[in-house]
Structure formats: C-alpha cells, structure tokens
ROSE-4610 file (N, C-alpha, C; in Angstrom, 1 decimal, always signed):
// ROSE-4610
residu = [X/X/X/X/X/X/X/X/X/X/X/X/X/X/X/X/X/X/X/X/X/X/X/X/X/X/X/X/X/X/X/X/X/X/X/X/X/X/X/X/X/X/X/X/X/X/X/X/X/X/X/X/X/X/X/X/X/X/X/X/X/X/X/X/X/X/X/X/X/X/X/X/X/X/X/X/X/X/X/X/X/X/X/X/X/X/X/X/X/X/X/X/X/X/X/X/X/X/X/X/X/X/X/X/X/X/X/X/X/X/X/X/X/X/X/X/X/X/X/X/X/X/X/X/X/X/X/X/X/X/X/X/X/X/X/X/X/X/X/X/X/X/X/X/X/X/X/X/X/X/X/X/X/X/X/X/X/X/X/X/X/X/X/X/X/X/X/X/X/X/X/X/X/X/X/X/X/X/X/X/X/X/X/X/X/X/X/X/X/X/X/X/X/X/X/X/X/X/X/X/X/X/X/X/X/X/X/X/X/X/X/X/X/X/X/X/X/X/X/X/X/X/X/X/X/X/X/X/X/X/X/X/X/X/X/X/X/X/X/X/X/X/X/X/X/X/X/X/X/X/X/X/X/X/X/X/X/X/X/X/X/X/X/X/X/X/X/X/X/X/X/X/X/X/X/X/X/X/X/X/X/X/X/X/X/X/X/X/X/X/X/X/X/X/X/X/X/X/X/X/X/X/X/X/X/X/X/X/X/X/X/X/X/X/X/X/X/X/X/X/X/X/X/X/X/X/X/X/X/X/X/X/X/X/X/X/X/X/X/X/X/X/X/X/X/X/X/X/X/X/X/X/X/X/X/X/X/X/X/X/X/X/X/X/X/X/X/X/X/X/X/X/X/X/X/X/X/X/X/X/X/X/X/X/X/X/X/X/X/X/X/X/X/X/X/X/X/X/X/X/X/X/X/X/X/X/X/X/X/X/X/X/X/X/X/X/X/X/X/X/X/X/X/X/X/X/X/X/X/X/X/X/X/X/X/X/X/X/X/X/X/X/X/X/X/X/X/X/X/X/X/X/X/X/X/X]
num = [1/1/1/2/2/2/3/3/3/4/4/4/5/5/5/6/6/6/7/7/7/8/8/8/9/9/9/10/10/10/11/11/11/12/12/12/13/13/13/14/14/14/15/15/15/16/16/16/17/17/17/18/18/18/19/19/19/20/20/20/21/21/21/22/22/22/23/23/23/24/24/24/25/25/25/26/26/26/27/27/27/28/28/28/29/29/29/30/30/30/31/31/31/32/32/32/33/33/33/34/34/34/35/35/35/36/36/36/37/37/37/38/38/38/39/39/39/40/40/40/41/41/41/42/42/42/43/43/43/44/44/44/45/45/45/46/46/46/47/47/47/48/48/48/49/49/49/50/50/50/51/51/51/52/52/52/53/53/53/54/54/54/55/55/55/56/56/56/57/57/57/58/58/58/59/59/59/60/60/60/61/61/61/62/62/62/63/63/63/64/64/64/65/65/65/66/66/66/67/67/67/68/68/68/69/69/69/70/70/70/71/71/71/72/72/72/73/73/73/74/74/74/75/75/75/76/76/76/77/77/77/78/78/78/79/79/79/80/80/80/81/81/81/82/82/82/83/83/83/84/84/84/85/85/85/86/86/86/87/87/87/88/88/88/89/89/89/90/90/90/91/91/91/92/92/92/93/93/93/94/94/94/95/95/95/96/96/96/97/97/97/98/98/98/99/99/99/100/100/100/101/101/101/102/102/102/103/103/103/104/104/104/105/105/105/106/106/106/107/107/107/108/108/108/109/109/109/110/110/110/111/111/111/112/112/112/113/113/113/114/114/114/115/115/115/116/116/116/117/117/117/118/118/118/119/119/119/120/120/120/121/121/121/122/122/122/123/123/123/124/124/124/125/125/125/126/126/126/127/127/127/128/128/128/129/129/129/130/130/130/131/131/131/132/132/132/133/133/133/134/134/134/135/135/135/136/136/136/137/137/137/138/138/138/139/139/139/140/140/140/141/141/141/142/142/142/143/143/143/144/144/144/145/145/145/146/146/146/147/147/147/148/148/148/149/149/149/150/150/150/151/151/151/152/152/152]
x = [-78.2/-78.2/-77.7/-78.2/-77.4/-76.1/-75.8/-74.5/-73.3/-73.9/-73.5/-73.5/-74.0/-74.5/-73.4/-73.3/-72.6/-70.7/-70.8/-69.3/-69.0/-70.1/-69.7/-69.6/-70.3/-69.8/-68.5/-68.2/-66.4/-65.9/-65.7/-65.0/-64.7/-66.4/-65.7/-65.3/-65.3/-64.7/-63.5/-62.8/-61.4/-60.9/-61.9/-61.3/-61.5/-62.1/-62.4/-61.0/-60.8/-59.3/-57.7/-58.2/-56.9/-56.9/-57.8/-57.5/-57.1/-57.8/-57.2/-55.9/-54.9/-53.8/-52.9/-53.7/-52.5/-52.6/-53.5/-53.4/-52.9/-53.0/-51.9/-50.6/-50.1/-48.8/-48.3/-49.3/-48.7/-48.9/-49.4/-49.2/-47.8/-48.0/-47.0/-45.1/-45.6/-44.2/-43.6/-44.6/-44.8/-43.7/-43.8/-43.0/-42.0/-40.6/-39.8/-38.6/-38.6/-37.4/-37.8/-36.2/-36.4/-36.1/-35.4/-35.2/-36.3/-36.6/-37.0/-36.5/-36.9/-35.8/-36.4/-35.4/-35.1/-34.3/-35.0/-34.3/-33.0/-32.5/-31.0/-30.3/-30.5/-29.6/-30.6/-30.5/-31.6/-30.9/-31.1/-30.4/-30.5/-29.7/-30.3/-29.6/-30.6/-30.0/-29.2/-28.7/-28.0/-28.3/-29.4/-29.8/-28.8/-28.2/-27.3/-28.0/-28.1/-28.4/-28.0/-28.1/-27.4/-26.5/-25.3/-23.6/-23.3/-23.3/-22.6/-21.4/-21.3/-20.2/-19.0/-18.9/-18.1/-17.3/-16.0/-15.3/-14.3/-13.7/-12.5/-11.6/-10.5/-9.0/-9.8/-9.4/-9.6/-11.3/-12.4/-13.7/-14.0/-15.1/-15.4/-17.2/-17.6/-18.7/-19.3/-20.7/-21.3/-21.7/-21.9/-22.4/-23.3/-24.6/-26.0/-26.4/-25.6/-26.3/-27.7/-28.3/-29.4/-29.2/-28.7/-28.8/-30.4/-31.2/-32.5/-32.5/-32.7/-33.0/-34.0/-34.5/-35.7/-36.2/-35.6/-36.1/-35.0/-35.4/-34.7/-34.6/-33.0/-32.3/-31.4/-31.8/-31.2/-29.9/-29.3/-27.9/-26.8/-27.4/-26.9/-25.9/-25.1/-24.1/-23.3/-23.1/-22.9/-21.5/-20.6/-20.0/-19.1/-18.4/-17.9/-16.2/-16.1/-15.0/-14.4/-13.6/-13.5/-12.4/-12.2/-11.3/-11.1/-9.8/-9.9/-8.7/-9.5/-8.2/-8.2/-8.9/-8.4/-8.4/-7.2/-7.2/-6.7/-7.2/-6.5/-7.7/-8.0/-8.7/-8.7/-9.8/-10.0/-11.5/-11.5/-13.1/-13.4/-14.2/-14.3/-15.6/-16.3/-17.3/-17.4/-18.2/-17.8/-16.4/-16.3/-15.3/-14.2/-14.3/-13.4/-12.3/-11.2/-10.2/-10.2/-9.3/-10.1/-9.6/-10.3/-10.8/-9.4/-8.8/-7.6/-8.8/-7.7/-8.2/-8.4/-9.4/-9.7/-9.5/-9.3/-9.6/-11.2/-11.8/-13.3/-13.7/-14.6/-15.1/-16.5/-17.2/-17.9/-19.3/-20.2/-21.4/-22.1/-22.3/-23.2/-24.6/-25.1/-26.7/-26.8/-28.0/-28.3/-28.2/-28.3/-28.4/-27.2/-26.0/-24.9/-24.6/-23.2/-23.0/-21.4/-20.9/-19.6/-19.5/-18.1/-17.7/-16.4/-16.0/-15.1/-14.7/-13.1/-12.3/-11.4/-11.7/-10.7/-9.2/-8.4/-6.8/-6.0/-7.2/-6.2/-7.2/-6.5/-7.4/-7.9/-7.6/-7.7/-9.1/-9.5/-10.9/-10.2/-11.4/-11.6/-12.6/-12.1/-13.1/-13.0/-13.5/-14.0/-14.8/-14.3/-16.0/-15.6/-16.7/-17.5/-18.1/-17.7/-18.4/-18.9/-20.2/-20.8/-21.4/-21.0/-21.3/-21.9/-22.6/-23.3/-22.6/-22.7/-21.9/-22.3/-23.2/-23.8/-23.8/-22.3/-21.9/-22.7/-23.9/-24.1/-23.0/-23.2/-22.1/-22.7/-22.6/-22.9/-21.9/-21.4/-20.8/-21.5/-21.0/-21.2/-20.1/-20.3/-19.4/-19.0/-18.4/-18.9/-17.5/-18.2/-17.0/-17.3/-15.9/-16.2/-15.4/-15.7/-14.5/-14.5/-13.2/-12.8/-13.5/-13.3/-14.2/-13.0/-13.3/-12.3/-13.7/-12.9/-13.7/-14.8/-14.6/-16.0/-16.9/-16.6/-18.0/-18.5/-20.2/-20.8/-21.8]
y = [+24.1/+22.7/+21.9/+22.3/+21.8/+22.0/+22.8/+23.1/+22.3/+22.0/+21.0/+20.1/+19.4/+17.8/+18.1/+18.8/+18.9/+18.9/+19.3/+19.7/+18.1/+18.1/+16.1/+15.6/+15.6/+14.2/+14.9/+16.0/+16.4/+15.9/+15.9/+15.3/+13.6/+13.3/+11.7/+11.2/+12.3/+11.7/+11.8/+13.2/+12.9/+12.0/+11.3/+10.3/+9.2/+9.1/+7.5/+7.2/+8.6/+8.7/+8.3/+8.9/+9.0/+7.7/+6.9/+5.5/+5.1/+4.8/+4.4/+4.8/+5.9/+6.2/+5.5/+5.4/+4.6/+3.4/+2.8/+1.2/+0.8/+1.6/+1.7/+1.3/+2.4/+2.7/+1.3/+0.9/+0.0/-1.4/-1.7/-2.8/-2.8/-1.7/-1.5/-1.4/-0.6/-1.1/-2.5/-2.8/-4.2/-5.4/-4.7/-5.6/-4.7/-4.5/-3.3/-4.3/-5.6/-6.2/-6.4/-6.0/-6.3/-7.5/-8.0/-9.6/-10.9/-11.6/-12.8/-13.5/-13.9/-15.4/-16.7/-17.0/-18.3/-19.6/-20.3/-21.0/-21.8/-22.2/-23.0/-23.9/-24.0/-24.7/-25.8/-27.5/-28.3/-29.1/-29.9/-30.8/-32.1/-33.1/-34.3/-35.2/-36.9/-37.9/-38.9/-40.1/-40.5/-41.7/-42.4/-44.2/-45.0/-46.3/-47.1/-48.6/-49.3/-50.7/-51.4/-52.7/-53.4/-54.2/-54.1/-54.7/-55.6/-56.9/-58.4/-57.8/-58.1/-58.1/-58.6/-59.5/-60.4/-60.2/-60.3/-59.9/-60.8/-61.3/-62.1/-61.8/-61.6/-61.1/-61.2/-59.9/-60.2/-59.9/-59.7/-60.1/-58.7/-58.4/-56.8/-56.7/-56.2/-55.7/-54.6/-54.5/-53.4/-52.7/-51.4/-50.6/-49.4/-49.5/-48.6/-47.8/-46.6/-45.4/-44.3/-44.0/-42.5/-41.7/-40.3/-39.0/-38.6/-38.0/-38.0/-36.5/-35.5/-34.0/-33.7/-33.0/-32.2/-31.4/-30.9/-30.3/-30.0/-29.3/-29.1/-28.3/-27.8/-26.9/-27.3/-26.8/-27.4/-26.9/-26.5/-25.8/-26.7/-27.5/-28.5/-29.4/-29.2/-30.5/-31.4/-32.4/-33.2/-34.1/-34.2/-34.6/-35.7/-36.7/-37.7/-37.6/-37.9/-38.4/-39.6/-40.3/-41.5/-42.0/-41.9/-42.2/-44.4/-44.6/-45.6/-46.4/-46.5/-46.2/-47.7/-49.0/-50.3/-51.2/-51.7/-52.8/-52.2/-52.7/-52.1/-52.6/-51.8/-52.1/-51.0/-51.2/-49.8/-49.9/-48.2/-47.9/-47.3/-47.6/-47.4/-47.2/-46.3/-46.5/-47.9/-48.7/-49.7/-49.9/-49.4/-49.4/-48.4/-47.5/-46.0/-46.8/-46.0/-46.1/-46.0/-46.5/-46.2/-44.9/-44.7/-43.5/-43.1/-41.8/-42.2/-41.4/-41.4/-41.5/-39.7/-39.3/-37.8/-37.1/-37.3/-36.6/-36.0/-35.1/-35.1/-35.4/-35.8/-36.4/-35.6/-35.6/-34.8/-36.3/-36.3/-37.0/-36.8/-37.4/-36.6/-37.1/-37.8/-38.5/-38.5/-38.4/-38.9/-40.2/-41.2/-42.4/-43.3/-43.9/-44.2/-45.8/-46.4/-47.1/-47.7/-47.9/-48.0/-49.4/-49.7/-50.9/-50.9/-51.8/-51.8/-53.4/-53.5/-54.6/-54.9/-55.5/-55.6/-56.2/-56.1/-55.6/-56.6/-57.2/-57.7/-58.5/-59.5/-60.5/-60.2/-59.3/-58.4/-57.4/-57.2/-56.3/-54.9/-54.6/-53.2/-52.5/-51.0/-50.1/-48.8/-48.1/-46.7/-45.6/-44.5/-43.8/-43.0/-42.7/-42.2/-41.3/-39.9/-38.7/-38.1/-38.0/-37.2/-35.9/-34.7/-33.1/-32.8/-31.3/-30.5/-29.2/-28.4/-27.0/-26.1/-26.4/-25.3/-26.1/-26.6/-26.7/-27.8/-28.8/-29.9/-31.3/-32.0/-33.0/-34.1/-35.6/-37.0/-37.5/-38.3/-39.5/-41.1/-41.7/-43.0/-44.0/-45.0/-45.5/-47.3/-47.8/-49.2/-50.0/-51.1/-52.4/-53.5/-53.9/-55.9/-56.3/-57.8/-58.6/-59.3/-59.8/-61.0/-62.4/-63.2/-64.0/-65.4/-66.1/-67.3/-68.5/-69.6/-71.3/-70.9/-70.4/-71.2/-70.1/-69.0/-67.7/-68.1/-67.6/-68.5/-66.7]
z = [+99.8/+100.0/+98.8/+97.6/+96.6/+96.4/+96.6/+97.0/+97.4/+98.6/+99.5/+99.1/+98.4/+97.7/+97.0/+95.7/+95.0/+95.5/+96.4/+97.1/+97.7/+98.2/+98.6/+97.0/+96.4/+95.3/+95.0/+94.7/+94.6/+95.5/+96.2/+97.4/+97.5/+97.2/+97.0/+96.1/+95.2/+93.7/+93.5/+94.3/+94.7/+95.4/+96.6/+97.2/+96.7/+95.9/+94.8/+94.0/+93.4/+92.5/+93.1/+94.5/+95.2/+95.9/+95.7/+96.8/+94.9/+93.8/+92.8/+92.5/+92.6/+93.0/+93.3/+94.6/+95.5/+95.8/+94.9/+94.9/+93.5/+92.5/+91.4/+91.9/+92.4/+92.8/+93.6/+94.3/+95.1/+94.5/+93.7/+92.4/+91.9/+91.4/+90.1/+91.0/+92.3/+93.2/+93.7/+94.0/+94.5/+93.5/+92.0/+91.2/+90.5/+91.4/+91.1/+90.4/+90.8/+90.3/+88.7/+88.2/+86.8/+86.2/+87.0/+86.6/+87.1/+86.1/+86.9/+87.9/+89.2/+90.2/+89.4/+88.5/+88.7/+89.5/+90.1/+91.1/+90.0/+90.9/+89.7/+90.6/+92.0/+92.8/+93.6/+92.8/+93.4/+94.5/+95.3/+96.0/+95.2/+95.1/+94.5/+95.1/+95.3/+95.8/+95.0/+95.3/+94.0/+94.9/+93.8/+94.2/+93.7/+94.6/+93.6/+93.4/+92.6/+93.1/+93.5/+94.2/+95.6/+94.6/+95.5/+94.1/+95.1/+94.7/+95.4/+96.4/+97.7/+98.6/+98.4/+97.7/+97.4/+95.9/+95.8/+94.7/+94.9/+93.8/+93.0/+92.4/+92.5/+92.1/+90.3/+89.6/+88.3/+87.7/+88.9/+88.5/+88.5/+87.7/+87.3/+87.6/+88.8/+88.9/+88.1/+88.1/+87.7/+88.9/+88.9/+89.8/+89.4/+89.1/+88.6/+89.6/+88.9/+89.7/+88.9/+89.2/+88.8/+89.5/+89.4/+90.0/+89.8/+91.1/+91.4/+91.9/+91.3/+91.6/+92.2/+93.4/+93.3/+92.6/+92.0/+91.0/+89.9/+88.5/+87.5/+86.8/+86.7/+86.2/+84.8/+83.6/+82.7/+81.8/+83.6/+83.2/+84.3/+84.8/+85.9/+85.3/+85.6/+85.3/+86.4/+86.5/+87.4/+87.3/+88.0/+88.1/+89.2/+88.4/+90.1/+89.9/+90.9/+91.2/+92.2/+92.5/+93.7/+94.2/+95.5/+95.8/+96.4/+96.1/+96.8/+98.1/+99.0/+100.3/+100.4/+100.4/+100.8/+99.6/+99.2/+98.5/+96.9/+95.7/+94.5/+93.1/+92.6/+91.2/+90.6/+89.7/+88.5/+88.6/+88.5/+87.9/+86.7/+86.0/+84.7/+84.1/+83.0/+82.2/+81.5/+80.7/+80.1/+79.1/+78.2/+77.6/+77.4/+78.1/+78.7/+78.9/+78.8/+80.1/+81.5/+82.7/+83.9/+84.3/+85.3/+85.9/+86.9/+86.9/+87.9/+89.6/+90.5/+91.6/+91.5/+92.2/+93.2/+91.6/+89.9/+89.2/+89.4/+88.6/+88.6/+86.8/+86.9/+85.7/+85.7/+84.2/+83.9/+83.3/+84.1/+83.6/+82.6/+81.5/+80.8/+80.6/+81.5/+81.7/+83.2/+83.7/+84.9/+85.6/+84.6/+84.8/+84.1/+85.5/+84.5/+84.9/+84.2/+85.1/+85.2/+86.5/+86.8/+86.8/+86.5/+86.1/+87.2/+88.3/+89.3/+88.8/+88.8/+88.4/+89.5/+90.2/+91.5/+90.9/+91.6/+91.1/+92.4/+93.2/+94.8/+95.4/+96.4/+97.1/+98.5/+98.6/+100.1/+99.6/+100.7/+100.9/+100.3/+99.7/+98.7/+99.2/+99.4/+99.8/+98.9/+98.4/+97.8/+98.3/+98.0/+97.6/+96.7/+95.9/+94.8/+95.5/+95.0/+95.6/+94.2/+93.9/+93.3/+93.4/+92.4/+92.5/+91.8/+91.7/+90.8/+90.6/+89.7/+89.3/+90.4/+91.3/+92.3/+94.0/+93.9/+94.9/+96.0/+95.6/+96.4/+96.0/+96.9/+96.8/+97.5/+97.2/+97.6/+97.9/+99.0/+98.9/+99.1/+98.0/+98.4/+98.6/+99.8/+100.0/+99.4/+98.5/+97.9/+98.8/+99.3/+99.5/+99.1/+99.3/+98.5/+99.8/+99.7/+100.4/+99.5/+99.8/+98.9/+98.6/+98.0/+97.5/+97.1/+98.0/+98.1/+98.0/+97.8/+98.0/+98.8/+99.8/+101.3/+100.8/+99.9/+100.0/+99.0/+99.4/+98.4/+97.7]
C-alpha cells in the first residue's frame, strides 16, 4: 500500500512538471517575433479656416491649415503640392517665393499658412493636395470669386 502511495505522488509529480513544461514552452513560443511592431502609418485630417469667397485682382488672402494625425509617428513627414485649373494667381509661404504648380513641397510643421495672390478678375479655383511619406493623401479644394463694386 505504501507503495502505491508512493508510485502516485511519482506520477503526479511528473505530471505537475510536464503541464509546467508545456506551459513554458507555450509562453516563451507565443513571443517568437524578434522584432518589435511598430505602427508608423497614421491617417490624418487637414482642418483649414474659413477664407473670404470673395477676391480682388492684386489682393492676397491667407489660408490656415493644421495637419491632425491619429496618431504619431515621428518619422512622418508631410508634404503639399497644388494645382490650379480656374483663373491665375500665386501660392506662397509668407515671404518664399511662389510655389510652382503639381511640384511637391516638403512641410516642416504641422500647422502652416498659405498666402494666395490672385493674378485675375475672373473666378479662381485650386486644390491643394496634402501627403505623408506612407502613402495617405488629402485634397482640399479652395475658391474665390471675384470681387467687384456690388460684393460686399
């Protein structure tokens, strides 16, 4: 009989070891990748503030944009470019040179602001497409009309 007692606690003490074993093993598998995942690709929106309708041969609006990430990667870089299909001006940083058309430009803040100089008396239309190094992309679309005597 003691025997027997003794042959069971062997027994469960093998099977104590062997579930310790194999719940080791499956820990330690469980984390086989050697690299960390870091995420790196965020979407982001791009708020502008509301820019007068109305433009004057010669008159230079501002236009305040913020790029707004879900989240942050501080390998992100952002860039615009703009096209412009009705009418004629320039877009510009404050005191830059202006911007030619469909080049891409490189942002270096999130929060910028465009300076548009209308060039004509006829309605003006653009857009401004803004990118990131990881392949998302914004457009935004800005217009003026012209701005004669009766607009107020």
């Amino acid at each position: 009989m003691k025997n027997l007692i003794n042959i069971n606690k062997h027994i469960l003490a093998v099977v104590y070891i062997m579930i310790a074993l194999l719940s080791t093993e499956f820990f330690f598998s469980s984390c086989s990748d050697q690299e960390l995942q870091i995420q790196k690709n965020f979407p982001f929106e791009v708020q502008v503030m509301p820019v007068s309708k109305y433009i004057a041969n010669g008159e230079t609006l501002e236009i305040r944009c913020r790029i707004i990430p879900v989240g942050n990667y501080s390998e992100t870089e952002y860039f615009f470019r703009y096209f412009q299909f009705d009418g004629k001006g320039t877009l510009r940083f404050f005191n830059e040179p202006p911007f030619l058309p469909n080049d891409s430009y490189l942002l270096a803040e999130k929060e910028f602001r465009l300076y548009y100089t209308s060039e004509s008396t006829v309605s003006q239309s653009f857009d401004i497409w803004i990118s990131d190094n990881m392949g998302n992309e914004k457009k935004l679309t800005i217009q003026f009309s012209p701005q004669n005597a009766g607009t107020v």
